[in-house]
One Martini backbone bead per residue (centre of mass of N, CA, C, O) as a GRO file, in nm:
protein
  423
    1UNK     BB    1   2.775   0.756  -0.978
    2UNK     BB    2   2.905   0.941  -1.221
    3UNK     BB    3   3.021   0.645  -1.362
    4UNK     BB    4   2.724   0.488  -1.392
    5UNK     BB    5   2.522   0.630  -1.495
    6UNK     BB    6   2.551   0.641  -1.842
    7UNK     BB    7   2.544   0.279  -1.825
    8UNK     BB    8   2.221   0.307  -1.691
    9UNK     BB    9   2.076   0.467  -1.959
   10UNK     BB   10   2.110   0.314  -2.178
   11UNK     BB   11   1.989   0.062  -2.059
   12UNK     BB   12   1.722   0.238  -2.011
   13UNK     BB   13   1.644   0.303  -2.285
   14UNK     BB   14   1.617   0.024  -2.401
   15UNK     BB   15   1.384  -0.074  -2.224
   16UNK     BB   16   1.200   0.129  -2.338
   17UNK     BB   17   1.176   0.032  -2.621
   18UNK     BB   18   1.110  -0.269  -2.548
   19UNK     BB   19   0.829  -0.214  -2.394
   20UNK     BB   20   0.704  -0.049  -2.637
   21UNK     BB   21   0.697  -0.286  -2.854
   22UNK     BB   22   0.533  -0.493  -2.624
   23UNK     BB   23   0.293  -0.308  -2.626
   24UNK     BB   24   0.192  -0.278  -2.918
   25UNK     BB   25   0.171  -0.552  -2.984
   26UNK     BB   26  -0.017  -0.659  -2.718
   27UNK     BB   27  -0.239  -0.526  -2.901
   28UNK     BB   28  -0.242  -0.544  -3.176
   29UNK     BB   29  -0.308  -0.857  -3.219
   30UNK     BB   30  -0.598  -0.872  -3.070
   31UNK     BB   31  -0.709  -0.667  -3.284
   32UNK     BB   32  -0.641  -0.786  -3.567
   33UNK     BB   33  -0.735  -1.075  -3.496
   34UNK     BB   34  -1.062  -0.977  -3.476
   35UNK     BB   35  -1.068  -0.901  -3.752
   36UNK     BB   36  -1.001  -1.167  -3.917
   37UNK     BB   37  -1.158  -1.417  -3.711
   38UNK     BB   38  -1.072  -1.448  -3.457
   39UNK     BB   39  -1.109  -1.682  -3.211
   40UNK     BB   40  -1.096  -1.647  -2.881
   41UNK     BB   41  -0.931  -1.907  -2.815
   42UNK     BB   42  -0.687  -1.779  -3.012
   43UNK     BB   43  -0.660  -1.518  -2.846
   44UNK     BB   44  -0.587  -1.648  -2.591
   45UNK     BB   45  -0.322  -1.789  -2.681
   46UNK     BB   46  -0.148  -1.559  -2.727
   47UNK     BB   47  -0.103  -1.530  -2.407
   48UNK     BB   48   0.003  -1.823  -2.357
   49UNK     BB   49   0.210  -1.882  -2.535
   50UNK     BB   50   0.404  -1.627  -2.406
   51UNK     BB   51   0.426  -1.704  -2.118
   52UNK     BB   52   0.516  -1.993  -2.181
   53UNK     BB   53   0.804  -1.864  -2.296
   54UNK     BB   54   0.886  -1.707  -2.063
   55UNK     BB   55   0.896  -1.937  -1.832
   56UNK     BB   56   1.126  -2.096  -1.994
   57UNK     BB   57   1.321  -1.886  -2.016
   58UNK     BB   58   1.383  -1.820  -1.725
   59UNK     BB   59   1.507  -2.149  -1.737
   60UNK     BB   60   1.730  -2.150  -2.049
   61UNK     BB   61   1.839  -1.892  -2.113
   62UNK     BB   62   2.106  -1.892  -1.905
   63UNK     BB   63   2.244  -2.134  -2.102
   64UNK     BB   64   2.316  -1.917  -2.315
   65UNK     BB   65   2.430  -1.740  -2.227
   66UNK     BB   66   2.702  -1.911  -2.108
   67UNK     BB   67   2.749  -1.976  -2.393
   68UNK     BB   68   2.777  -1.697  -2.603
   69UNK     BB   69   2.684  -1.442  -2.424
   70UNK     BB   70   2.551  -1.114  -2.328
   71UNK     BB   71   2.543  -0.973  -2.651
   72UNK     BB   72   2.459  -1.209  -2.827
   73UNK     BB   73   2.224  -1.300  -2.670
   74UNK     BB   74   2.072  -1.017  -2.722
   75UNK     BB   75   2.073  -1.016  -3.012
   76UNK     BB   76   1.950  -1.271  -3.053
   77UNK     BB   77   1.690  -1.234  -2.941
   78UNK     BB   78   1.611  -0.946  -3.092
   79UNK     BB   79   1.577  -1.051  -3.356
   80UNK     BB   80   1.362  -1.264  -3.305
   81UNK     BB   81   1.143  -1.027  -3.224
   82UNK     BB   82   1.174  -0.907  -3.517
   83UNK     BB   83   1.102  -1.129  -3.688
   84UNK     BB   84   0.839  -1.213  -3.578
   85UNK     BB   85   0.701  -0.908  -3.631
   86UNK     BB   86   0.701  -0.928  -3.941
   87UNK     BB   87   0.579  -1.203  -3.975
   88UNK     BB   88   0.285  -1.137  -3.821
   89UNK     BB   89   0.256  -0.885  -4.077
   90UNK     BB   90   0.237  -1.103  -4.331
   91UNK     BB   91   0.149  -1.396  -4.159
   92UNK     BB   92  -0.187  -1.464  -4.147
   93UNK     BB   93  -0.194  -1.673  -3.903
   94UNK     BB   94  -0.256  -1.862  -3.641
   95UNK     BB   95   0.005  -2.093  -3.632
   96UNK     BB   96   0.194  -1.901  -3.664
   97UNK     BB   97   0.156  -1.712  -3.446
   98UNK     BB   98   0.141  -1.881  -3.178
   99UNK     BB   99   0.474  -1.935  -3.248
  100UNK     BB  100   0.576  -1.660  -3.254
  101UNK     BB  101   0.498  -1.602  -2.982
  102UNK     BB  102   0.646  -1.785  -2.812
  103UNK     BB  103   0.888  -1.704  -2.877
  104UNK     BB  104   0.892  -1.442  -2.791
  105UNK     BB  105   0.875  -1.472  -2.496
  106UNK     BB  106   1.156  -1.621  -2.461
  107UNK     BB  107   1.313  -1.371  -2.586
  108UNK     BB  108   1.230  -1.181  -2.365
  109UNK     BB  109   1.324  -1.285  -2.125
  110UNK     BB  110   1.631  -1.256  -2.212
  111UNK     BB  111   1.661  -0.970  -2.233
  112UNK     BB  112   1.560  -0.913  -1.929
  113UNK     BB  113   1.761  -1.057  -1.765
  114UNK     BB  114   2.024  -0.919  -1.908
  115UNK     BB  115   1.960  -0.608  -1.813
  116UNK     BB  116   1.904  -0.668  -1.519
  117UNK     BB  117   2.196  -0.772  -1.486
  118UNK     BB  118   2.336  -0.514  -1.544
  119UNK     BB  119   2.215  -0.343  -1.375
  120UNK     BB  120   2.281  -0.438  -1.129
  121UNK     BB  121   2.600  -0.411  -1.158
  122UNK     BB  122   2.596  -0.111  -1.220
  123UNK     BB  123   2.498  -0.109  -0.939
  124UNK     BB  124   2.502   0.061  -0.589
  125UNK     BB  125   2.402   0.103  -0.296
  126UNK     BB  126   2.282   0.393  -0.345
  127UNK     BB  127   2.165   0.373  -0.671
  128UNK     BB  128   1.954   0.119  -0.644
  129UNK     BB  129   1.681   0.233  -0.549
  130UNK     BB  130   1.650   0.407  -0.797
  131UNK     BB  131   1.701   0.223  -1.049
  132UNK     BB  132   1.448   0.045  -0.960
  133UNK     BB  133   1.255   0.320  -0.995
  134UNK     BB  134   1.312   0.328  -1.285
  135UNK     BB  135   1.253   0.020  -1.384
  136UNK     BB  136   0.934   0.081  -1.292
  137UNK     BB  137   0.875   0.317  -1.493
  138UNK     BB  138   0.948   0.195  -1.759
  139UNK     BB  139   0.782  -0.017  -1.812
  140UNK     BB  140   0.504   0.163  -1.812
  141UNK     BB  141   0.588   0.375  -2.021
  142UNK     BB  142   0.630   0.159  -2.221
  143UNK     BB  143   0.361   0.002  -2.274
  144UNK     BB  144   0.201   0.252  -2.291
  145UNK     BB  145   0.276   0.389  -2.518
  146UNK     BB  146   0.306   0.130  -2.734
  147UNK     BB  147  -0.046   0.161  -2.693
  148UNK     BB  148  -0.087   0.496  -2.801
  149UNK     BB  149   0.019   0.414  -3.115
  150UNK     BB  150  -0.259   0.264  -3.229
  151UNK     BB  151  -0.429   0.528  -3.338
  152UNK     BB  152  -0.219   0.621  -3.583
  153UNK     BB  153  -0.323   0.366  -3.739
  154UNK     BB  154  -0.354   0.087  -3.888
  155UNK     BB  155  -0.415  -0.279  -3.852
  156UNK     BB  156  -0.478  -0.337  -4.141
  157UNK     BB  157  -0.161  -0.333  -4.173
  158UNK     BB  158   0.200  -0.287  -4.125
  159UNK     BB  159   0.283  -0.018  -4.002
  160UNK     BB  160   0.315  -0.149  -3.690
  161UNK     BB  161   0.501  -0.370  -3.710
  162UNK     BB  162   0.710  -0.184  -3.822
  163UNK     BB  163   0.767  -0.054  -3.590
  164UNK     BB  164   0.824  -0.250  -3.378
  165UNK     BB  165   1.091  -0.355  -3.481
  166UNK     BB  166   1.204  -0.048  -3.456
  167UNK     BB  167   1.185  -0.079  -3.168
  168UNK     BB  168   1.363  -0.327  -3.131
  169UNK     BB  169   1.632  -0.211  -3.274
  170UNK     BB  170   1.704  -0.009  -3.057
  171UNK     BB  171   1.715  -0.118  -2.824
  172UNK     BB  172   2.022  -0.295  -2.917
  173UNK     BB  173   2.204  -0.029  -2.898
  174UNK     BB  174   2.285   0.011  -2.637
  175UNK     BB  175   2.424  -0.279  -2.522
  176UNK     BB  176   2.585  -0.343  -2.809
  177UNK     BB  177   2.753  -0.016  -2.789
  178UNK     BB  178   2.881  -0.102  -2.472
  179UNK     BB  179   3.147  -0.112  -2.284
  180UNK     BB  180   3.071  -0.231  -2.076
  181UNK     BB  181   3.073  -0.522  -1.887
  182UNK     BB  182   2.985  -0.766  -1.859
  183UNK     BB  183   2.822  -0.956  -1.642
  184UNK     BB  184   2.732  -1.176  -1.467
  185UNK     BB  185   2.576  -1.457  -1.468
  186UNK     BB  186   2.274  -1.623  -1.463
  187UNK     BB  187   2.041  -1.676  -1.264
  188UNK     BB  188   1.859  -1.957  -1.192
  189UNK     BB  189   1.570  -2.052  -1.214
  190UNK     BB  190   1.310  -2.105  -0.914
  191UNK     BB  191   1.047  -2.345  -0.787
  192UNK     BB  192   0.896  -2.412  -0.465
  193UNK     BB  193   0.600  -2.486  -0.383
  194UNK     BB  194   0.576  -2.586  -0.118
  195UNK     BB  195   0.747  -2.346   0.031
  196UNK     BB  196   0.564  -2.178  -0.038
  197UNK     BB  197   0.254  -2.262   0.080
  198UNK     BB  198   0.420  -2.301   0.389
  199UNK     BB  199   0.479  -1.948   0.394
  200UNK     BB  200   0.179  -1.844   0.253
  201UNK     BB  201  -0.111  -1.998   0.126
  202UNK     BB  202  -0.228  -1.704   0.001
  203UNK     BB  203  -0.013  -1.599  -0.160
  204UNK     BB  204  -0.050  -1.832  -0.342
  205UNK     BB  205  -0.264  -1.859  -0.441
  206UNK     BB  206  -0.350  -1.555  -0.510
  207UNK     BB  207  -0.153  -1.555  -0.740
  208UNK     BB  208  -0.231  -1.726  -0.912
  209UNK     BB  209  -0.515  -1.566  -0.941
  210UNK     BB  210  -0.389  -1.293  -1.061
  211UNK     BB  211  -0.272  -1.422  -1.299
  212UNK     BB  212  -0.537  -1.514  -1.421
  213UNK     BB  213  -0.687  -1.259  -1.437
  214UNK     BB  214  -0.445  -1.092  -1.572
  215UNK     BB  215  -0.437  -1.279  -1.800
  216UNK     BB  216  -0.717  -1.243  -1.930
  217UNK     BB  217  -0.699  -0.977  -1.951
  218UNK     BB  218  -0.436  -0.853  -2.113
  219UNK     BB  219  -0.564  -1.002  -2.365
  220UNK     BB  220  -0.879  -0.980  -2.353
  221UNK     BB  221  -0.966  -0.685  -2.372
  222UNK     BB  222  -0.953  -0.585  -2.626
  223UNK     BB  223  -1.160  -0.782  -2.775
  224UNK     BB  224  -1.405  -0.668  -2.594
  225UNK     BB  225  -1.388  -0.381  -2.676
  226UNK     BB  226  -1.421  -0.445  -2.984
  227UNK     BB  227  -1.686  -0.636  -2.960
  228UNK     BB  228  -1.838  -0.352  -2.772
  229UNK     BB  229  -1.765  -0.082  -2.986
  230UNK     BB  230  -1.490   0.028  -2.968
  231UNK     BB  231  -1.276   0.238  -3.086
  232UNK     BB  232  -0.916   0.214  -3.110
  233UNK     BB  233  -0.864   0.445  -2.924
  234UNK     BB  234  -1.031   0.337  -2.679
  235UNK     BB  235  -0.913   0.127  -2.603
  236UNK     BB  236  -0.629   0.210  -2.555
  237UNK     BB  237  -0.762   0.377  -2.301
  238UNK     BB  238  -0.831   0.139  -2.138
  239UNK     BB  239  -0.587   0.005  -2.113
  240UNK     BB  240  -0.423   0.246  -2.001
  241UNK     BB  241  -0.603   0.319  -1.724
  242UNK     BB  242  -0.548   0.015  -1.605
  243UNK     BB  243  -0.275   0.094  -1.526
  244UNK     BB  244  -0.274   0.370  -1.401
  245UNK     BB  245  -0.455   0.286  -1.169
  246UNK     BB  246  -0.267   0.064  -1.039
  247UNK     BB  247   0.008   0.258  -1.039
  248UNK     BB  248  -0.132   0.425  -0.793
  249UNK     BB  249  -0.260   0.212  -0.586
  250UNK     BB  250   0.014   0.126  -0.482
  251UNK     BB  251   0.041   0.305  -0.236
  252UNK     BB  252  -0.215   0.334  -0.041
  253UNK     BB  253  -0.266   0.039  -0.002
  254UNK     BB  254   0.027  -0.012   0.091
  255UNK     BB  255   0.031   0.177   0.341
  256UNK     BB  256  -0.224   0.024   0.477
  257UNK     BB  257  -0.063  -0.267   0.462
  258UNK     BB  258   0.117  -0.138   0.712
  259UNK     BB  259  -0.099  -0.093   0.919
  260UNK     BB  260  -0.277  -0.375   0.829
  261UNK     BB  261  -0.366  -0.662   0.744
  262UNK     BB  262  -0.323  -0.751   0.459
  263UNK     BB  263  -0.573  -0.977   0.422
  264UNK     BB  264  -0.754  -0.771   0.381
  265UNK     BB  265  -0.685  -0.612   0.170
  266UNK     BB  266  -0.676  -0.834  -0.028
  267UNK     BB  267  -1.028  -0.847   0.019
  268UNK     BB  268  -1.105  -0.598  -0.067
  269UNK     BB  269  -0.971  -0.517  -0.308
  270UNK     BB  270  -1.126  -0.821  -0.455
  271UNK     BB  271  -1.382  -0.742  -0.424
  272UNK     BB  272  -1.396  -0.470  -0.582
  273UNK     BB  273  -1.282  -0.637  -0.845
  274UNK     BB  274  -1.536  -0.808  -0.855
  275UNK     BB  275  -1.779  -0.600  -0.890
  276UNK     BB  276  -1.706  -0.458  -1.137
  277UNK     BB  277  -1.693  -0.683  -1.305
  278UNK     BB  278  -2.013  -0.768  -1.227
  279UNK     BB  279  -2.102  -0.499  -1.367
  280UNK     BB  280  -1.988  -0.557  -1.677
  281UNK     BB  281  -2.133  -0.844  -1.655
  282UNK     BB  282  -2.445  -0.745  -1.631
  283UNK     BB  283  -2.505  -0.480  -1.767
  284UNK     BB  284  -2.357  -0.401  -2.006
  285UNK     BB  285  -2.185  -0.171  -2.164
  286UNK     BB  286  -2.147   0.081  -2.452
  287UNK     BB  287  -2.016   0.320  -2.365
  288UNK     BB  288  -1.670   0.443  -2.362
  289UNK     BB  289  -1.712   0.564  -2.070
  290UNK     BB  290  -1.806   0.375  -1.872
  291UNK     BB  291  -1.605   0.127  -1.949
  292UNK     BB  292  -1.363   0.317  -1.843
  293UNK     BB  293  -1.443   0.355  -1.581
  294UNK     BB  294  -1.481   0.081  -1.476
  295UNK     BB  295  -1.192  -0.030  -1.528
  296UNK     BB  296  -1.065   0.151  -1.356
  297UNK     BB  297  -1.162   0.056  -1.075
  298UNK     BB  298  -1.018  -0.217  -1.133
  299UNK     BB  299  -0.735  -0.206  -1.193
  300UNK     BB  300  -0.713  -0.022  -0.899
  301UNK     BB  301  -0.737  -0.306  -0.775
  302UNK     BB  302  -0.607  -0.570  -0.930
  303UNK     BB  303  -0.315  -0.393  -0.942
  304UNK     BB  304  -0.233  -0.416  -0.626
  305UNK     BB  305  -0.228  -0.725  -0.539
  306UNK     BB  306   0.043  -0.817  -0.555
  307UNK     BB  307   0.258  -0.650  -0.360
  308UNK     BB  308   0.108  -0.769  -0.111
  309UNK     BB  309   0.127  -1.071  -0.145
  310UNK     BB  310   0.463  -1.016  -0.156
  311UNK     BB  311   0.457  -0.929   0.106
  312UNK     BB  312   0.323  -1.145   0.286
  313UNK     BB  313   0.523  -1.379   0.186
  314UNK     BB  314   0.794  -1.167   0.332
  315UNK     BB  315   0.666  -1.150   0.677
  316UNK     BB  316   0.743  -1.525   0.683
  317UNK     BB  317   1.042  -1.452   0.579
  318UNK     BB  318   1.322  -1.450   0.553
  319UNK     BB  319   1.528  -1.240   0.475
  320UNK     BB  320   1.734  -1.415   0.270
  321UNK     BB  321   1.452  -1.522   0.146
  322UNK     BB  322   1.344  -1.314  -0.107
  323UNK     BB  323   1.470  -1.429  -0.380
  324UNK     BB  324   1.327  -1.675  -0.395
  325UNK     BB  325   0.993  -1.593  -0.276
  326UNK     BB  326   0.970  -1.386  -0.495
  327UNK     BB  327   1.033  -1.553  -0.759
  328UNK     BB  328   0.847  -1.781  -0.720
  329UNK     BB  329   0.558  -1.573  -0.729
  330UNK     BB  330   0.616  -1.493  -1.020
  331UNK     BB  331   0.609  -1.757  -1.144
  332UNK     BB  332   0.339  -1.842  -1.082
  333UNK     BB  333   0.247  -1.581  -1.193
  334UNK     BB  334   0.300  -1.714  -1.469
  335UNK     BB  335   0.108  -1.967  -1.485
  336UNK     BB  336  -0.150  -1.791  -1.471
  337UNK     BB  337  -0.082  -1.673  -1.748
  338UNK     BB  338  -0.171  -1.906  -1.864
  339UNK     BB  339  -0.459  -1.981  -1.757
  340UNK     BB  340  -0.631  -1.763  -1.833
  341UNK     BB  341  -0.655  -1.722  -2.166
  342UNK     BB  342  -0.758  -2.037  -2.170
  343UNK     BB  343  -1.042  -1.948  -2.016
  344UNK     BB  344  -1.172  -1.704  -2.145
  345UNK     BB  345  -1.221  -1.778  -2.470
  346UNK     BB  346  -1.431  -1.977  -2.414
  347UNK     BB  347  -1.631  -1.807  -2.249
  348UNK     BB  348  -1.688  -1.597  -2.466
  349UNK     BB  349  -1.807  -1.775  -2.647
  350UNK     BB  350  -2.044  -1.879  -2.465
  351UNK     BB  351  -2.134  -1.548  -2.335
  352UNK     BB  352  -1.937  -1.340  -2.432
  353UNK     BB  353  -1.733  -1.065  -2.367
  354UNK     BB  354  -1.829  -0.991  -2.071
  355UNK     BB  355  -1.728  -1.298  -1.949
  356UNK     BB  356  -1.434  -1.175  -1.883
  357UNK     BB  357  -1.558  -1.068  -1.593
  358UNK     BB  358  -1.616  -1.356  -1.460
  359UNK     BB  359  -1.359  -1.445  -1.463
  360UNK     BB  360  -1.217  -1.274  -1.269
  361UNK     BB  361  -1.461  -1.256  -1.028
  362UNK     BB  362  -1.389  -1.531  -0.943
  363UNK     BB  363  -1.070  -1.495  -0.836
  364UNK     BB  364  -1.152  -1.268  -0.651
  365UNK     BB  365  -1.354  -1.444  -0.484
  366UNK     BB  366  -1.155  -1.622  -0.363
  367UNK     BB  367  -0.933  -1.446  -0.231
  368UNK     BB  368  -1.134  -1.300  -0.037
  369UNK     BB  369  -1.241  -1.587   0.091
  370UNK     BB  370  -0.914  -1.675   0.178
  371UNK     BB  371  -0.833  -1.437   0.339
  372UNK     BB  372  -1.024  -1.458   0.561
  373UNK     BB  373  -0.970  -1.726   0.652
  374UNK     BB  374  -0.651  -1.703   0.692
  375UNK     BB  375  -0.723  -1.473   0.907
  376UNK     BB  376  -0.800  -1.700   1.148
  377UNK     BB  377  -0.584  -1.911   1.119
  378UNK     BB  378  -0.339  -1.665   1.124
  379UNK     BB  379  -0.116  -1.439   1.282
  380UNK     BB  380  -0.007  -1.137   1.228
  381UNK     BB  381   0.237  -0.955   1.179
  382UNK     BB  382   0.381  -0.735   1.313
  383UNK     BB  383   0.451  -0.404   1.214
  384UNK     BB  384   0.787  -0.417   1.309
  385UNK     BB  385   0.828  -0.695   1.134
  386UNK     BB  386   0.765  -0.620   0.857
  387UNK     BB  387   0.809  -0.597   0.525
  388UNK     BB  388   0.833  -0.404   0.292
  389UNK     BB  389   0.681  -0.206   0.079
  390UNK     BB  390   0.700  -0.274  -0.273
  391UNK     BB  391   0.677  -0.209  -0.586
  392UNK     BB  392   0.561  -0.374  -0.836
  393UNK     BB  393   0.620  -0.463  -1.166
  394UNK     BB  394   0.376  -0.700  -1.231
  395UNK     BB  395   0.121  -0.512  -1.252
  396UNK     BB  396   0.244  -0.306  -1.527
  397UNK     BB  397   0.345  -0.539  -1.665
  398UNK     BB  398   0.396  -0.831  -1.855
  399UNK     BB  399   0.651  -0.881  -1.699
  400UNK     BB  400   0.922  -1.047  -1.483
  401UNK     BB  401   1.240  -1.141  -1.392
  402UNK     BB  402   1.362  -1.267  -1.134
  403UNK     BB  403   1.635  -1.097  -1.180
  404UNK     BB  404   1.531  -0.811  -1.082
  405UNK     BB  405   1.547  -0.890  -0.756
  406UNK     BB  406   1.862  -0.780  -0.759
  407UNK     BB  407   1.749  -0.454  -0.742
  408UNK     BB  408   1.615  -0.493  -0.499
  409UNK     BB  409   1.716  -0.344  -0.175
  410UNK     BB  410   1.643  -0.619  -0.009
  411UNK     BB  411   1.858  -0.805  -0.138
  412UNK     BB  412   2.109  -0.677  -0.002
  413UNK     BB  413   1.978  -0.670   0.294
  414UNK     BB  414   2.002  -1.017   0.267
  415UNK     BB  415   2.289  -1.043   0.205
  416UNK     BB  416   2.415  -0.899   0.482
  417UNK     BB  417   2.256  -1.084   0.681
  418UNK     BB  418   2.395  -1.324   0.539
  419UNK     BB  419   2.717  -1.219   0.640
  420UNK     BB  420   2.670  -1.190   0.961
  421UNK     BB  421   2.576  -1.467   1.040
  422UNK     BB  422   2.902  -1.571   0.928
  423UNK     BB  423   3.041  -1.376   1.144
   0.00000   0.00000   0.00000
């Protein structure tokens, strides 16, 4: 354990720089452009663009890292996402942005599947857990950190751009200066629509829905608060709220979900998450205490969704099948995530910014709907018999690359069962 400890942290420190980047980025573009009179349906675009560069990048990176190796790789990826963070600071056109975000994307997935397999190999079967619940509560505070310099500087300079550039060129140093040796090849992600579809039904749906709603709410929030006058500390609080009520949330939820039909949870949970979303597109607040409170309602609600349905879609798979159906299931919600911000963009625009959670609270009521439908239809797993509940990475970053399900300890006990099952 102390022979791999410190480059587990060399590693994790990158990590939690990359993920600072991320978070900063991840907000400053829609506050920026919101200030420039980019329209909603461009600021939708700026979350699908990035989305949808990830989730291809989960299928191409792979074929980099195998070609180049993964320091060159990873210094390569790294690059072109400083490249683009200054060019973004630069460059104020939205088709630069859009094209610009799409590459960070892309180059985004590749340095965390490096990363992850990184951590992977150098866990040992002891320290796997441990080093899983470190690596996604650094994803957290990286995320949020990230978010929490936006009140610090002025939005319309480049000086968060250019510290942006600066936090991903730090990412850069542990890995590109640790002496350990590379990991192991990356695995190519893989998705079976029909396989997922036919082993949980509700797990797939709902996981769509939770990208569609997670994804139109992670990119248009700021868009949002800042067209209804909150000031740019508050969005800041806004959102780092969302995050931190989802993280909290999904302790209880899990336990409660391990105690009784998760269906039911999902339906409860997703009702919450619709309520709150139609008190703020009804009511409409303008103070930002407010919209704060009703914010953090929802957070704690839709952000406890995701490991919940990937619980229930792994209570009906075998234990080797794993890191398949989870795999699967992230991939899926990168899909939703692509199209949340495609709708929503132009819903507010049609409807005004409040409308914003019209969009989430429709696909929470689908979820509610279909869990409900699903729980009549199809016997729970007995208590005794289910898998554990963990909680998932994907609910409070920006997302997280299948290659991440090799550091679950579920992972290696699936690995197990399928070595005992072969002797």
């Amino acid at each position: 354990m102390r022979r791999n400890l410190l480059p587990v942290l060399a590693l994790l420190s990158g990590t939690l720089f990359l993920f600072l980047g991320n978070g900063l980025q991840g907000l400053l573009l829609p506050l920026r452009g919101s200030l420039e009179g980019y329209s909603n349906e461009t600021l939708g675009l700026l979350g699908t663009t990035w989305a949808a560069g990830f989730v291809i990048g989960c299928f191409v990176a792979p074929n980099v890292v195998r070609r180049i190796g993964h320091v060159r790789a990873f210094s390569g990826f790294l690059a072109l996402i400083c490249l683009n963070v200054l060019l973004t600071g630069l460059l104020v056109d939205q088709t630069a942005w859009l094209t610009l975000r799409a590459i960070t994307g892309f180059c985004t997935a590749g340095t965390s599947m490096i990363i992850e397999s990184w951590l992977n190999e150098r866990a040992t079967p002891e320290s796997r857990g441990t080093i899983f619940s470190f690596y996604i509560s650094i994803t957290l505070f990286g995320v949020v950190g990230g978010q929490m310099l936006v009140p610090f500087s002025d939005v319309t300079t480049t000086t968060l751009f250019m510290i942006c550039g600066i936090l991903y060129s730090i990412a850069a140093l542990p890995t590109t200066l640790s002496k350990a040796a590379s990991p192991q090849p990356l695995k190519r992600a893989k998705l079976d629509l029909k396989g997922l579809f036919k082993n949980s039904p509700i797990s797939f749906v709902g996981i769509l829905l939770i990208g569609i709603a997670n994804g139109a709410y992670g990119t248009l929030a700021a868009v949002f608060a800042n067209r209804a006058g909150l000031s740019q500390g508050a969005v800041a609080a806004m959102v780092t709220i969302t995050i931190f009520a989802g993280a909290i949330m999904q302790f209880p939820a899990g336990r409660l979900s391990d105690r009784m039909d998760r269906r039911y949870v999902l339906a409860g949970l997703s009702a919450a998450a619709a309520l709150a979303g139609l008190v703020v597109a009804m009511v409409r607040p303008t103070d930002a205490y407010g919209i704060i409170v009703l914010v953090a309602i929802y957070g704690a609600a839709a952000n406890a969704l995701y490991p919940i349905a990937v619980a229930h879609a792994n209570d009906f798979a075998s234990p080797e099948d794993f890191v398949k159906v989870s795999g699967g299931l992230l991939l899926l919600y990168g899909i939703g995530t692509i199209i949340g911000p495609t709708l929503g963009g132009p819903v507010m625009t049609w409807a005004g910014p409040y409308a914003l959670f019209l969009v989430t609270a429709i696909a929470h009521i689908l979820i509610t709907a279909y869990a409900i439908i699903r729980s009549r239809q199809r016997a729970p797993v007995p208590a005794e018999h289910r898998d554990a509940y963990t909680v998932a990475p994907a609910a409070t970053s920006p997302m997280t690359t299948p290659e991440s399900l090799a550091l679950d300890p579920r992972a290696a006990q699936a690995e197990g069962t399928t070595e005992d099952r072969r002797n």
